[in-house]
N, C-alpha and C positions, 0 to 999 in steps of 0.2 A: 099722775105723772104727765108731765106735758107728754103731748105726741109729739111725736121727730117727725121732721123734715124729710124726706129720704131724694135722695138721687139717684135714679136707675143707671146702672152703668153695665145691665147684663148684654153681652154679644157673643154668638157662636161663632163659632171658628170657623289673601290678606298677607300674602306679606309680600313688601316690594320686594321683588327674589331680589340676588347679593348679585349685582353685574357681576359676569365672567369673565374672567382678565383672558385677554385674544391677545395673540402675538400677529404684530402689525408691522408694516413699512416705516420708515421712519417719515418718508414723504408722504406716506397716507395719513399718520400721526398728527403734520403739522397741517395738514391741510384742515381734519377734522379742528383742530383747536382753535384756528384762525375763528372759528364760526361759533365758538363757543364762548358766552358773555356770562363770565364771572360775577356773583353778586356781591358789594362792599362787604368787607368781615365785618364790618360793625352792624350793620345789617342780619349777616347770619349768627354772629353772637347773639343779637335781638329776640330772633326767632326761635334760637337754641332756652335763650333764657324765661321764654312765654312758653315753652312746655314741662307742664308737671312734674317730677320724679313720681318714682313708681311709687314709694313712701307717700308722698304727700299725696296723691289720687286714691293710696289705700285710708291713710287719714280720714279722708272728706269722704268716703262712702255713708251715702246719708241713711242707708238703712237694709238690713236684712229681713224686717218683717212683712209680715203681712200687710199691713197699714201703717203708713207713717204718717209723723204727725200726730194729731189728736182726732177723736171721733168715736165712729161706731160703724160695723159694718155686719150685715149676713152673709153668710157664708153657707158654700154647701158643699161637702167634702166627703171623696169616692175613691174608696180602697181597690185596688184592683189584683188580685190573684196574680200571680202566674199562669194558671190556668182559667184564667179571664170573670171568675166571680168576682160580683160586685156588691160592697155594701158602704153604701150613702147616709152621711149623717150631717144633720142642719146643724148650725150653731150660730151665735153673736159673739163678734167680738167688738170689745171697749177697750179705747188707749188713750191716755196721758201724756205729754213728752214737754217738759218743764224747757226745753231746749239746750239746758245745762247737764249732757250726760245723765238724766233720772227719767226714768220710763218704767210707766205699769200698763198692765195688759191682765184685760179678764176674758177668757174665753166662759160661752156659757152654752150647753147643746142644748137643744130643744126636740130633736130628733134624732131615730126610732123614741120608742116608748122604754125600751128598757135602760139607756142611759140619760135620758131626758131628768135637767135639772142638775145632771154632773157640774163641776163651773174650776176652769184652772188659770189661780191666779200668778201671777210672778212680777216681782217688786225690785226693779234696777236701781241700785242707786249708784251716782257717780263715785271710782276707787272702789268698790266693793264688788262681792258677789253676788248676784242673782237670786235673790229670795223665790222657791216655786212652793206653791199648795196644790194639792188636786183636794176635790169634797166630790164626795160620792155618796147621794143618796140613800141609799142602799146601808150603810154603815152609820150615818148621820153625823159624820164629824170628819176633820180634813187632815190631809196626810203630806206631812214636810218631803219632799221631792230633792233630796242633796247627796253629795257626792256622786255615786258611781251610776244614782239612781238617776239622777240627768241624763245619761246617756241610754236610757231604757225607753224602748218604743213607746211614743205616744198616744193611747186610747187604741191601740193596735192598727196603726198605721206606719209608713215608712219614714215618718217623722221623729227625733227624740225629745225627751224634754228638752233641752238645751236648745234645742232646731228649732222649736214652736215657738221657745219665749225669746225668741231672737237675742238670746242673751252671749253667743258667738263673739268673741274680741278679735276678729282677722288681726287687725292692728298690734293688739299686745298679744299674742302669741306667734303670730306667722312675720318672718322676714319678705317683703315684694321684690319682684325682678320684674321690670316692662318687657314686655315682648312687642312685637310688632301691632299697632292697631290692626279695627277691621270693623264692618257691618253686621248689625243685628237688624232684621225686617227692615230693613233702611237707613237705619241709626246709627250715626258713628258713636264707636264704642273704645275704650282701652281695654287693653290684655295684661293682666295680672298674672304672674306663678308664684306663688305663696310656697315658704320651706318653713319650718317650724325653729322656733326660737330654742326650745327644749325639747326634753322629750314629754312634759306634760300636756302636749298639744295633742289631740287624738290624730288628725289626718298625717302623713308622709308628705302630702304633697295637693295643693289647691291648683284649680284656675280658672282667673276669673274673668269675664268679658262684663266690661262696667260703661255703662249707658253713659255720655260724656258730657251732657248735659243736666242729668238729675242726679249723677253718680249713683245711681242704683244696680245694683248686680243685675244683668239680664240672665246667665248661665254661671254657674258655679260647678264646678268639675271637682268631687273628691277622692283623693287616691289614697290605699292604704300605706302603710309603711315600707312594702314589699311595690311598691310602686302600684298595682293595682287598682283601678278605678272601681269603688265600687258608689259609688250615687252621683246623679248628674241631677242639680235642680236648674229648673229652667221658669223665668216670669215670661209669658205672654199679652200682646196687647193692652203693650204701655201707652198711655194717655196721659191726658191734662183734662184735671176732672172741672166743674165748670167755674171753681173758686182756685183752679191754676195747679193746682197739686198734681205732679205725676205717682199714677197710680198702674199696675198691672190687672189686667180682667182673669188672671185666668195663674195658676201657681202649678206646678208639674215637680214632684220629684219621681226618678224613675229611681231604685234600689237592683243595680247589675249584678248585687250576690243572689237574691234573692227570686227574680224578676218580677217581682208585685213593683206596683207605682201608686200615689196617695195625688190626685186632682183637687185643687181646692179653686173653685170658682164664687171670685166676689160678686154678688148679685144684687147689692144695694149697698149704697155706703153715704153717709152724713158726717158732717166737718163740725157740727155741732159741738160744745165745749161738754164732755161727760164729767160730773163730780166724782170728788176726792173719796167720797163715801162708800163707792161701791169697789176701789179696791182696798177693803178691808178683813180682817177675818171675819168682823159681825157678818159683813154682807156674804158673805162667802157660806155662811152658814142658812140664810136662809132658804 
């Protein structure tokens, strides 16, 4: 197999309030307004007409995974207790992304010893739903991952299947409302609040702060039905990796029912084209 290329990208670690209407002089009124230069409405219609709706910013979210785009990346990913034990497991992950709504993703662990060789694939295709496998060693043969079983923790971490294989439709299930922008680490971002279209959506209630130049989610807030937050994911030390792609270093979901949280730090990643081959069942099995 050819060797990969790798790029190291490891590194360690808002709202314009609502003026208050003050009761004034009527000669203080005209004084203030004298001084005050109105911009042409065609102008401010302009400017009205050059920002997003909350719809079309939800639209254009380029991505909820891990790695967007196509490639390959290592990964090392840290369970954390409520009561602060820690277990750490490597993995690789492989993607596809035809750019036409079809995206495949193969995760594969490599570490500890006891799940080393596990591999979860899941097969998007555009109108459809979300194809997932898990194969587990151990058994020698892979195991179809659908319905209620998506929303079952991931390799026992605070991730679900649904959440790992970024196969989440914000768009077709959740309705957007803009809230007021605001800054992430420096980055102007939009404010998303997501309500659910049905009641087939799992969360009550999203929100989102989306980077406004890569439209990538930097925070995602989920609240139960009963309004209650219970997971806050957050991306860290967003970049442009050195072929332009913004990428996150560092992936955080915290679990507020629970208090354990699931760290996944990208520690190499390659932009290299991966073949069609390995997400298949064959590959999956060996």
């Amino acid at each position: 197999m050819k060797r990969t290329k790798w790029i190291s990208t490891r590194s360690y670690r808002r709202f314009p309030a609502l003026a208050q209407v003050v009761v004034m002089s009527i000669s203080f009124l005209l004084a203030v307004t004298c001084c005050i230069t109105f911009p042409p409405l065609n102008a401010a219609a302009a400017a009205a007409a050059a920002e997003p709706s909350a719809q079309e910013i939800l639209d254009s979210i380029s991505s909820s995974n891990i790695l967007s785009g196509n490639g390959q990346a290592t990964l090392e990913m840290t369970v954390v207790s409520k009561q602060g034990r820690k277990k750490v497991q490597q993995l690789e992950l492989y993607r596809r992304d035809d750019g036409k709504g079809n995206v495949s993703q193969l995760l594969v662990f490599t570490a500890p010893a006891d799940i080393k060789g596990t591999k979860f694939l899941s097969i998007g295709t555009a109108g459809k739903e979300t194809q997932m496998w898990l194969y587990m060693p151990t058994l020698g043969r892979e195991r179809l991952i659908s319905g209620s079983a998506t929303q079952g923790q991931f390799m026992g971490t605070d991730f679900t299947y649904e959440e790992i294989s970024g196969a989440i439709s914000f768009s077709a299930e959740y309705t957007a409302k803009r809230l007021a922008d605001t800054t992430k680490d420096k980055l102007s971002c939009y404010v998303l609040e997501l309500t659910p279209k049905s009641d087939k959506a799992k969360y009550g209630r999203l929100k989102l702060v989306v980077h406004k130049e890569s439209r990538i989610p930097l925070v995602i807030e989920f609240f139960n039905r009963a309004g209650k937050a219970e997971k806050t994911l957050t991306l860290d030390g967003l970049h442009k990796s050195q072929d332009g792609i913004w990428q996150p270093k560092t992936i955080i979901l915290n679990n507020l029912s629970s208090g354990s949280s699931t760290i996944i730090d990208i520690l190499q990643e390659s932009r290299e084209e991966v073949s069609e081959e390995m997400f298949t069942l064959r590959y999956l099995r060996r």
